[in-house]
N, C-alpha and C positions, 0 to 999 in steps of 0.2 A: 432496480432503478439506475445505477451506473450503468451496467450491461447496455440497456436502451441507449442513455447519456452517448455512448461509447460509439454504437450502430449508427446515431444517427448524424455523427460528424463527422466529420475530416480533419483526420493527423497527421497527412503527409510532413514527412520530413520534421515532424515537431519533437524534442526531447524534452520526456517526460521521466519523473520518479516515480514511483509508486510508494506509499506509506499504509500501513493496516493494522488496524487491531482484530484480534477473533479470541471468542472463547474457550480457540483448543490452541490455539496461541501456530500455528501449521499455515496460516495466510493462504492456503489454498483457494481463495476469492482472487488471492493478488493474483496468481499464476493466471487465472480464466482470464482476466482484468488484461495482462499482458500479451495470453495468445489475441485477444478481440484487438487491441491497441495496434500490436502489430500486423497483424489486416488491414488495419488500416492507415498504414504511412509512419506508425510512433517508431522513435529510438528509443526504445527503453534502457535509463541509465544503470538504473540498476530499481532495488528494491528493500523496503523493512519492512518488517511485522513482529508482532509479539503477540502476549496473551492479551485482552482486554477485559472490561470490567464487564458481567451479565447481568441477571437479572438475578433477584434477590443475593444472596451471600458470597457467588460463587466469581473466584478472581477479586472480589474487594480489593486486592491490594496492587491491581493490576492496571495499567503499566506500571511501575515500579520506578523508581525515581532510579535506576539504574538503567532503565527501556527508553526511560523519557533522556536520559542522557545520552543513550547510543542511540535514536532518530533524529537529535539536534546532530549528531556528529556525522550520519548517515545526509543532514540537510545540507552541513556545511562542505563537504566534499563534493557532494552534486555543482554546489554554485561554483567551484573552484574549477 
């Protein structure tokens, strides 16, 4: 659904973060996310990822109030 999102607009010249969660915690979504972006006009500033939570038991504990603190610090440096 992003991918499409991504195809069907225009980002020239727009700077963009990227943030993700995944269940092997490797963000390789974000990387696709930014070759598409940058086809299409995006600065990408940078990016974060970590493990996220799945489906039944697996990552429960994820992001981890440690993840969630290094994505706010990951926030506040973009805006800076």
């Amino acid at each position: 659904m992003m991918m499409k999102f991504i195809e069907s607009n225009d980002f020239s010249d727009k700077k963009i973060g990227l943030f993700g969660t995944s269940g092997s915690g490797k963000g390789t979504e974000l990387e696709d996310m930014k070759t598409a972006l940058e086809a299409k006009g995006a600065k990408i500033q940078g990016n974060f990822s970590c493990k996220g939570k799945t489906f039944f038991l697996i990552n429960r504990k994820h992001p981890s109030t440690d993840e969630i603190g290094r994505a706010k610090e990951f926030a506040r440096d973009l805006l800076k």
